[in-house]
C-alpha positions as CSV (number, residue, x, y, z in Angstrom):
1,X,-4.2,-24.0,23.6
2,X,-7.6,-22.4,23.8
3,X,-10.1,-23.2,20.3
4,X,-10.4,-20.5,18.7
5,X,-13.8,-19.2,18.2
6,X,-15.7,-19.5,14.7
7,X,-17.2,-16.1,14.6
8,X,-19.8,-15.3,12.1
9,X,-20.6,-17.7,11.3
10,X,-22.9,-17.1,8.2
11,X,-22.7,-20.5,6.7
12,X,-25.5,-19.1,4.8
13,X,-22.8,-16.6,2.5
14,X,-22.1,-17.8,-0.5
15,X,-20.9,-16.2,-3.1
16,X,-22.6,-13.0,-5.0
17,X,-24.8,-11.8,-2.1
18,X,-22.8,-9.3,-1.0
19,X,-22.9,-5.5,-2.6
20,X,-21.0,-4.8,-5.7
21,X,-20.1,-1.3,-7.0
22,X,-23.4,-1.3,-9.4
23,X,-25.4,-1.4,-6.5
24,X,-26.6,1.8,-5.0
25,X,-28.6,2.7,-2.2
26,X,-31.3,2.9,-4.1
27,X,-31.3,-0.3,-5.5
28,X,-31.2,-1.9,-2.0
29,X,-34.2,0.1,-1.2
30,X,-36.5,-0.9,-3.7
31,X,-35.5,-4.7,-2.9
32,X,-36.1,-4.8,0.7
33,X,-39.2,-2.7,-0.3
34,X,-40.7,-5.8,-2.7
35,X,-40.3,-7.9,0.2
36,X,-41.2,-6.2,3.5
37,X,-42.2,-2.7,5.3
38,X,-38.9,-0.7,5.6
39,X,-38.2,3.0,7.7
40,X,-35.9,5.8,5.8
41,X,-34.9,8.6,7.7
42,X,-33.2,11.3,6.1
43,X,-31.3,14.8,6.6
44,X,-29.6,17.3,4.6
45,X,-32.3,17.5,1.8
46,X,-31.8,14.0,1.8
47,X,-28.4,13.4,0.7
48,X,-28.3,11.9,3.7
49,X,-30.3,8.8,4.2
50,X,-30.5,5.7,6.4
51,X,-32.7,2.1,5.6
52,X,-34.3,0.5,8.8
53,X,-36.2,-2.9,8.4
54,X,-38.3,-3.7,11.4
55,X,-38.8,-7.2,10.1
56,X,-34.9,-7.8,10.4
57,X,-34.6,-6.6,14.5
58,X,-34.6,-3.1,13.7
59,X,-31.3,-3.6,11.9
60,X,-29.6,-0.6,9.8
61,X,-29.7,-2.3,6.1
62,X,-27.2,0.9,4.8
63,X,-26.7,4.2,4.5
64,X,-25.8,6.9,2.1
65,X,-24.4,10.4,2.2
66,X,-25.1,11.1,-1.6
67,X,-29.4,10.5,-1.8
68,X,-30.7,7.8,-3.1
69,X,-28.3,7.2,-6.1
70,X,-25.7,7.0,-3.8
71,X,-22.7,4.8,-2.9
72,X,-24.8,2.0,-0.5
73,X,-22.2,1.4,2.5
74,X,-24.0,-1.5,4.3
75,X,-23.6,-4.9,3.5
76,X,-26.7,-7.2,2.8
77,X,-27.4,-10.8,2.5
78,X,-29.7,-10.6,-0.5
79,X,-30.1,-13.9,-0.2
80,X,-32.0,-13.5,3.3
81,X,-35.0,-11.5,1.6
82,X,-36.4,-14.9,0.1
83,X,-34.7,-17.3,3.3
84,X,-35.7,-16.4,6.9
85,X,-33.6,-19.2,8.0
86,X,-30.8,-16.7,7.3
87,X,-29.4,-13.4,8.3
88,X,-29.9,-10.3,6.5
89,X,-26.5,-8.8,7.9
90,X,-26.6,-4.9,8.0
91,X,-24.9,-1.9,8.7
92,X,-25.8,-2.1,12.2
93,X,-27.5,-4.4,14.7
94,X,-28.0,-5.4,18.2
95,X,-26.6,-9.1,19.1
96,X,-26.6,-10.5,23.0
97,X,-22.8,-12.1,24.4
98,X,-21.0,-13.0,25.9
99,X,-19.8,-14.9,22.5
100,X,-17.2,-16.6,23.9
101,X,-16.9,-18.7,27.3
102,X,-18.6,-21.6,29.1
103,X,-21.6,-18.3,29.3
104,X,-22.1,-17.9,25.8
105,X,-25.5,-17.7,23.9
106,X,-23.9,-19.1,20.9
107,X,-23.1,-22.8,21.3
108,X,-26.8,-24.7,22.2
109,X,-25.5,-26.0,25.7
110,X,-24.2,-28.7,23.3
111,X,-21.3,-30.5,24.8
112,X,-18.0,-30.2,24.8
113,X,-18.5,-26.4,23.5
114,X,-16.8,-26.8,19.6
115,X,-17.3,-24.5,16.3
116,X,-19.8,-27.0,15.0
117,X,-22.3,-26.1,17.4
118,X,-22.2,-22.7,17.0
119,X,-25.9,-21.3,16.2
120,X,-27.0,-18.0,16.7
121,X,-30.1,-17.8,18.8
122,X,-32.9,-16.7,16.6
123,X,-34.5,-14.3,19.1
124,X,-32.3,-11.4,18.4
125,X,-30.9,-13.1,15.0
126,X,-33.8,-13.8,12.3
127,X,-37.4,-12.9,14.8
128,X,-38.7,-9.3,13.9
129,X,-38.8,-6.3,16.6
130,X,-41.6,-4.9,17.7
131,X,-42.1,-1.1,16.2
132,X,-43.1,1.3,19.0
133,X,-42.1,4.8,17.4
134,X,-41.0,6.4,14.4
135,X,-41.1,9.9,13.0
136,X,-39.0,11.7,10.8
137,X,-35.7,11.7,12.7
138,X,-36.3,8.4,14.9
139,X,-37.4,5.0,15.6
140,X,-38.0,2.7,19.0
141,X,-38.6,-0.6,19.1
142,X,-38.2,-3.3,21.5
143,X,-38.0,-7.2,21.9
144,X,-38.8,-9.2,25.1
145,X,-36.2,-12.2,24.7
146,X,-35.8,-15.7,27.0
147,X,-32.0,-16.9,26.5
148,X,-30.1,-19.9,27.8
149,X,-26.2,-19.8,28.0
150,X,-24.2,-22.7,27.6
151,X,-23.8,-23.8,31.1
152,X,-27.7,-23.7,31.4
153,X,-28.4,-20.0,32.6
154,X,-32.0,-18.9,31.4
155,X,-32.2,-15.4,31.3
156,X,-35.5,-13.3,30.2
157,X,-35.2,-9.6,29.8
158,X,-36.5,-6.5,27.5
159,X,-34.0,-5.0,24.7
160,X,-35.2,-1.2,24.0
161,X,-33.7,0.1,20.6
162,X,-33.6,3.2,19.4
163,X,-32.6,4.7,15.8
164,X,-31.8,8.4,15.3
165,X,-30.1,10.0,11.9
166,X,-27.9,12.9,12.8
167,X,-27.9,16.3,11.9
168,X,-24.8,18.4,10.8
169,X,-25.2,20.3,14.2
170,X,-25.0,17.2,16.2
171,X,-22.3,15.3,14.2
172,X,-20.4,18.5,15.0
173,X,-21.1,18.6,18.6
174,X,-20.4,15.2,19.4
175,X,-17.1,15.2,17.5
176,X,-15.9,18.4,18.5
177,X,-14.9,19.0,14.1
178,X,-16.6,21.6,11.7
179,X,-18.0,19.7,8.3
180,X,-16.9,22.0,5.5
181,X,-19.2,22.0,2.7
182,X,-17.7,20.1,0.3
183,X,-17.7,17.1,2.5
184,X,-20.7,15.0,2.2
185,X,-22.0,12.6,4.9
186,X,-24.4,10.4,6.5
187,X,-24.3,9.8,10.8
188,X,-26.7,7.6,13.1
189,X,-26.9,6.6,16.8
190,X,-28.2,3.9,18.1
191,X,-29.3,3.6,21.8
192,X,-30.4,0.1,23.9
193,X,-31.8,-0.5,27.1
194,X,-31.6,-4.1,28.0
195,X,-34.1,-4.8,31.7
196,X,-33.7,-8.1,34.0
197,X,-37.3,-9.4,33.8
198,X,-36.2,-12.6,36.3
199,X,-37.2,-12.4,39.5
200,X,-33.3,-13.0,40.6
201,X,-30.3,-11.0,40.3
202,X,-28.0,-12.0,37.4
203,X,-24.8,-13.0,38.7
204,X,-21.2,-13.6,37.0
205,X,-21.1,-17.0,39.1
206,X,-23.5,-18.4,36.3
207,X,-23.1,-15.4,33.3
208,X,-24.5,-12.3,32.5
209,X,-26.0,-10.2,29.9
210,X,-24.3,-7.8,27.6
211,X,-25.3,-5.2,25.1
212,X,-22.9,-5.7,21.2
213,X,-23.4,-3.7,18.3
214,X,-21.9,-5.0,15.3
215,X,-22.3,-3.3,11.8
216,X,-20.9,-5.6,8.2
217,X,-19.7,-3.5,5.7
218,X,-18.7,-4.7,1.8
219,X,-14.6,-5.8,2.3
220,X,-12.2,-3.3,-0.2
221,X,-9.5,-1.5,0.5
222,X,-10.0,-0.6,4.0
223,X,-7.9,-0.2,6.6
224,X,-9.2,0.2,10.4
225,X,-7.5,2.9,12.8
226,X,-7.5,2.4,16.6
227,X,-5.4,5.0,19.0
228,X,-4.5,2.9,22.0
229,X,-4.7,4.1,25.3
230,X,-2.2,3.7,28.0
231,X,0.5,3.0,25.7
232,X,-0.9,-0.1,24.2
233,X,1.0,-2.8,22.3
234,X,0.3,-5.6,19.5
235,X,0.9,-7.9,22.1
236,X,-1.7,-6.0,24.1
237,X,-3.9,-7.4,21.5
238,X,-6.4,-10.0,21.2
239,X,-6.2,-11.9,18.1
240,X,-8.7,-15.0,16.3
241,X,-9.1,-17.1,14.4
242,X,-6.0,-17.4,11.5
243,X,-2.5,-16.4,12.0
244,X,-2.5,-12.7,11.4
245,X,1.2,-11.7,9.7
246,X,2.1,-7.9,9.2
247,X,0.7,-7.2,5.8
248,X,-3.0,-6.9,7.5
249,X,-2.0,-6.4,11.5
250,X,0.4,-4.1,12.9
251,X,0.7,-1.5,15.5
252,X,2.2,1.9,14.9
253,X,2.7,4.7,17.3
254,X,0.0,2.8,19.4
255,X,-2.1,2.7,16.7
256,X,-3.5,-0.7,15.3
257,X,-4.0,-0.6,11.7
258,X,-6.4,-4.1,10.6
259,X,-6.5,-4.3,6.9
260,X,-10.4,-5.7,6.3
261,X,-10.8,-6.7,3.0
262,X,-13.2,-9.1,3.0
263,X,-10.7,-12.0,1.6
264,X,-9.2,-13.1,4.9
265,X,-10.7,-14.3,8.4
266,X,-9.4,-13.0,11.0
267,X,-10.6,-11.0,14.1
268,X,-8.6,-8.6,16.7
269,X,-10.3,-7.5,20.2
270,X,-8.7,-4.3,22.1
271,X,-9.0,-4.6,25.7
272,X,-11.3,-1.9,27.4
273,X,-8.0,-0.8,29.5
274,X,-6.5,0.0,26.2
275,X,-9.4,0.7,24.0
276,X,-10.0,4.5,23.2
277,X,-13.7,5.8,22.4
278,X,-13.6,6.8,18.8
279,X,-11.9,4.8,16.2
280,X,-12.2,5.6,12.7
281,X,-12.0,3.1,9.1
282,X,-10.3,4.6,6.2
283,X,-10.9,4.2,2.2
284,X,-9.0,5.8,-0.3
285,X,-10.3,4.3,-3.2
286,X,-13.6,5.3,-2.1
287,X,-12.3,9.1,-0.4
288,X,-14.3,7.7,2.5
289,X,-13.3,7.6,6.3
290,X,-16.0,6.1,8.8
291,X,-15.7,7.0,12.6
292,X,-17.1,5.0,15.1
293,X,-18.1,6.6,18.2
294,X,-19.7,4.4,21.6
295,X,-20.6,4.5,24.9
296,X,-17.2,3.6,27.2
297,X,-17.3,2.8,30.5
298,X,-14.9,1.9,33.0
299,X,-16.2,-1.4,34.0
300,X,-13.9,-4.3,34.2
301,X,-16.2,-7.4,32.9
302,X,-15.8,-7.9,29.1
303,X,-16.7,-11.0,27.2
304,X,-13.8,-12.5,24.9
305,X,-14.4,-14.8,21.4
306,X,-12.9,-17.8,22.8
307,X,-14.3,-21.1,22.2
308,X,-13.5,-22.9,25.7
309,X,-14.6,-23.0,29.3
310,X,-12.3,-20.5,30.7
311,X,-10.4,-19.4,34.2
312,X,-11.2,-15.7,33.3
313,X,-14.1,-15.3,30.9
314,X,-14.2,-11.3,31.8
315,X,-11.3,-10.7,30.2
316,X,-12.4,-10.1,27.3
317,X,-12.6,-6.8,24.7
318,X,-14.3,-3.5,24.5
319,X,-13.7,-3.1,20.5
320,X,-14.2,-6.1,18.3
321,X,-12.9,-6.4,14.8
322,X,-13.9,-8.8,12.2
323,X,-12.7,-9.6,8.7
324,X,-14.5,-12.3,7.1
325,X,-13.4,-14.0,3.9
326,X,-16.8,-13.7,2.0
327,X,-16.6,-10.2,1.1
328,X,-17.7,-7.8,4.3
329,X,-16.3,-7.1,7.4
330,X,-17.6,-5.7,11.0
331,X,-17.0,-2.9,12.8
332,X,-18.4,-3.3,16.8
333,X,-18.2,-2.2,19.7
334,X,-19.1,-4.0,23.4
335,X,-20.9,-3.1,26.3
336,X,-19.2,-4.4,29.5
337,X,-21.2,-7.2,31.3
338,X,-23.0,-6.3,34.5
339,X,-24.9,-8.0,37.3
340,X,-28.1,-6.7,37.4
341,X,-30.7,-7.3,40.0
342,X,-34.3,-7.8,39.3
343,X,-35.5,-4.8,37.1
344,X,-32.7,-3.6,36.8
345,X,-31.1,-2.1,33.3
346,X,-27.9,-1.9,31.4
347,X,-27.4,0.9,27.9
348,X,-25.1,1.3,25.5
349,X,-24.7,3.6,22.3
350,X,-23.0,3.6,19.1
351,X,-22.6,6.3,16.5
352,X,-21.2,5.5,13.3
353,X,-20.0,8.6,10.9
354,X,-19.5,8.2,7.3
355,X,-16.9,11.4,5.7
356,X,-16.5,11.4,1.8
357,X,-14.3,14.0,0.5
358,X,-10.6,15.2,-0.5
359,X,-8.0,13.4,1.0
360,X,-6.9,16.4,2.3
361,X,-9.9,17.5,4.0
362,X,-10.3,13.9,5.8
363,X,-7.2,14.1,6.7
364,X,-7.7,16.8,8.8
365,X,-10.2,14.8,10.6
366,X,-8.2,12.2,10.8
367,X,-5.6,13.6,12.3
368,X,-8.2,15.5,15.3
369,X,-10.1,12.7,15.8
370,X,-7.3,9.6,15.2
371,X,-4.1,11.3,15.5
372,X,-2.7,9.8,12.7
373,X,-2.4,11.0,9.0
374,X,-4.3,8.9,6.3
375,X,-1.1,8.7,4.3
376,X,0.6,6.5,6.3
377,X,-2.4,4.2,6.3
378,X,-1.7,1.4,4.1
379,X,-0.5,-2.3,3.8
């Protein structure tokens, strides 16, 4: 039976970095502020408002749809600020895979590939971005990295990153919904470019690049929501890590439901074939449902989280899920892996949209957006 992969990893968490229900937006702002430069970009009046740290790769510290004494919804390592050794974590960042596989970036070409070895590589992990842009409503930055995989591959490419916060007009566009004005909210996109600086193609003989944004939010109540396509199943499912029973993984309708709490480890992967564009996270404790929004293609080539030399590392997932058992989880999405020739580029893009309101009035996003009311959404 294939190892199953140690994701994340942090061996750094331990226990009282994470948010608690004391600490706002605002308080996370003026502690990243004591110890580096930080970015806010804000809209509606600035209820709305996002934290970017260009020290930490550009990464999305939080967010907050009620100003700055608002509920924070990112999860930080506070214990990062005074380490650099360690990850910050974030709302949302940019990490290279494949992850799994005989290709990934993640085991030091250390053999046999086992959990121990597992180490992410600092380049996109703890090293700071450069900062080419910013204005009110966006940032760009970009990091030249060199990369070796596990069977040897180097790799040396550009990552181009771009942060935007979105307006009411373009939540509403992109969604296709109408924001009523009791609902408050905060929405971002974030855009990459990743170039093939070698002077040879990149080829899935010997691995390939791929773009992976991953955002850790504080575990609670929540409950993910993923509409399969094509009549998915649970067996259609990848699933890591520990056994995962019915009282936090089941499928309904074609809908997965993943309860993330923060208190269990586990991690579930939906296949591109059955992965659907826009899934969605639901609160009730906190009247809050999150949708998450990416750029899907049709390619075939998807890294998996598999710790082993595989027969088919391509056949992996377009939509990972973790739940860690430190107090956050993740909610991701993957770019399929491509072979590029010299020069040559890859994107991807993730928006992430946080609703607070009535339960009435999210479910009626729910149900446009996930087809599935929030009242059945519970373990």
């Amino acid at each position: 039976m294939k190892q199953l992969l140690c994701i994340f990893f942090y061996c750094f968490i331990i226990l009282g970095c994470s948010n608690s229900n004391n600490k706002n937006y605002n308080y996370y702002l003026n502690l990243v502020k004591e110890h580096h430069d930080v970015i806010e970009l804000t809209e509606n009046h600035g209820n709305s408002r996002i934290l970017i740290s260009p020290y930490h790769q550009g990464r999305i510290l939080t967010s907050t749809y009620n100003n700055l004494e608002g509920y924070s919804n990112g999860w930080i390592n506070e214990t990062a600020l005074n380490d650099t050794t360690q990850s910050i974590g974030g709302e949302e960042r940019l990490w290279i895979g494949p992850l799994g596989s005989q290709f990934s970036f993640y085991f030091q070409q250390i053999k046999p590939i086992h959990d121990d070895n597992w180490k992410v590589p600092a380049t996109f992990d703890t090293e700071p971005y450069d900062l080419i842009h910013k204005d009110k409503k966006h940032v760009e930055l970009s990091k030249r990295m060199h990369l070796t995989n596990f069977i040897g591959t180097e790799f040396n490419f550009e990552v181009n990153r771009n942060i935007s916060i979105l307006s009411k007009e373009h939540i509403q566009t992109n969604l296709g919904i109408e924001i009523l004005n009791s609902t408050k909210y905060v929405a971002f996109e974030t855009k990459h470019k990743l170039t093939n600086l070698d002077t040879i193609p990149w080829v899935k003989e010997t691995g390939l690049v791929g773009l992976w944004s991953a955002g850790m939010y504080p575990g609670d109540d929540s409950v993910v929501i993923i509409p399969l396509k094509n009549n998915g199943k649970k067996e259609d499912i990848l699933t890591y890590l520990a056994t995962i029973d019915s009282t936090r993984f089941t499928v309904k309708n074609n809908t997965v439901l993943f309860k993330v709490d923060g208190q269990y480890r586990s991690k579930i992967g939906i296949p591109p074939e059955f992965a659907p564009s826009i899934y969605g996270c639901y609160s009730k404790a906190k009247n809050k449902l999150t949708i998450v929004q990416y750029k899907k293609e049709r390619d075939s080539l998807y890294s998996n989280s598999y710790v082993s030399i595989q027969e088919n590392p391509y056949k992996g997932e377009a939509i990972p899920i973790y739940n860690n058992s430190s107090d956050f989880y993740e909610l991701e999405s993957n770019a399929p892996l491509k072979e590029l020739k010299s020069g040559e580029t890859d994107s991807h893009w993730q928006r992430v949209y946080h609703f607070n309101d009535t339960f009435l009035n999210l479910n009626s996003v729910s149900k446009k957006l996930l087809f599935i009311e929030l009242k059945g959404i519970k373990f």
